[in-house]
C-alpha positions in Angstrom: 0.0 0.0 0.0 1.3 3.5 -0.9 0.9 6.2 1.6 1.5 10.0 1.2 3.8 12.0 2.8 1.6 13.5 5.1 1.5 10.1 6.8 5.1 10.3 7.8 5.1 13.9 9.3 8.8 13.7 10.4 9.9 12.5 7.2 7.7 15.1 5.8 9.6 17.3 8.0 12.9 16.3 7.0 12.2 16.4 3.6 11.8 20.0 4.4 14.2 20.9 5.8 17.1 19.3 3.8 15.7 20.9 0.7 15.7 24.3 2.1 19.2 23.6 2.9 19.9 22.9 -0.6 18.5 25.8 -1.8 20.3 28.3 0.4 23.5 26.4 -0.6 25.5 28.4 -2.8 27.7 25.8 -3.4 24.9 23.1 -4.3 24.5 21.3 -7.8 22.0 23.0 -10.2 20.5 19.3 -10.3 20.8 19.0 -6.3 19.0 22.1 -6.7 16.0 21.3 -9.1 15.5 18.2 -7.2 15.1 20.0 -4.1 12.4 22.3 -5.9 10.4 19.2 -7.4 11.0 17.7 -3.4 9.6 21.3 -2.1 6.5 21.7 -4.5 5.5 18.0 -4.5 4.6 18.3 -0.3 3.5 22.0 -0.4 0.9 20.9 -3.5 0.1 17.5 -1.0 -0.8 19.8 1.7 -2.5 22.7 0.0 -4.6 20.0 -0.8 -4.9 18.4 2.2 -5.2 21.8 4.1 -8.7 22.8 1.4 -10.0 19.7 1.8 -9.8 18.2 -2.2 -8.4 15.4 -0.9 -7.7 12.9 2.9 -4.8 11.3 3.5 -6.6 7.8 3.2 -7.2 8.9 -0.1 -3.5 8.3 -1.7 -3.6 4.3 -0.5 -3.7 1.7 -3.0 
């Protein structure tokens, strides 16, 4: 069964974190760089929608 991020709130939260690290790294990879974007925007879309309502956790199982 797949679950979404939002079940795993600390590895949501690490997730996070390490990619706002990467982005204030001046010295980071342009690719470390665009993955930490896609890593950034992938959980902000989850929880926009999460936070409206358009979709439940339960609703990303398999």
């Amino acid at each position: 069964m797949m679950k979404p991020f939002s079940a795993y709130p600390e590895d949501r939260a690490k997730l996070l974190e390490l990619a706002a690290t990467v982005l204030k790294d001046e010295d980071a990879s342009k690719e470390a760089c665009v993955l930490a974007d896609l890593v950034k925007a992938i959980l902000e879309d989850e929880q926009w929608g999460l936070d409206r309502g358009v979709w439940k956790a339960g609703d990303f199982a398999n």
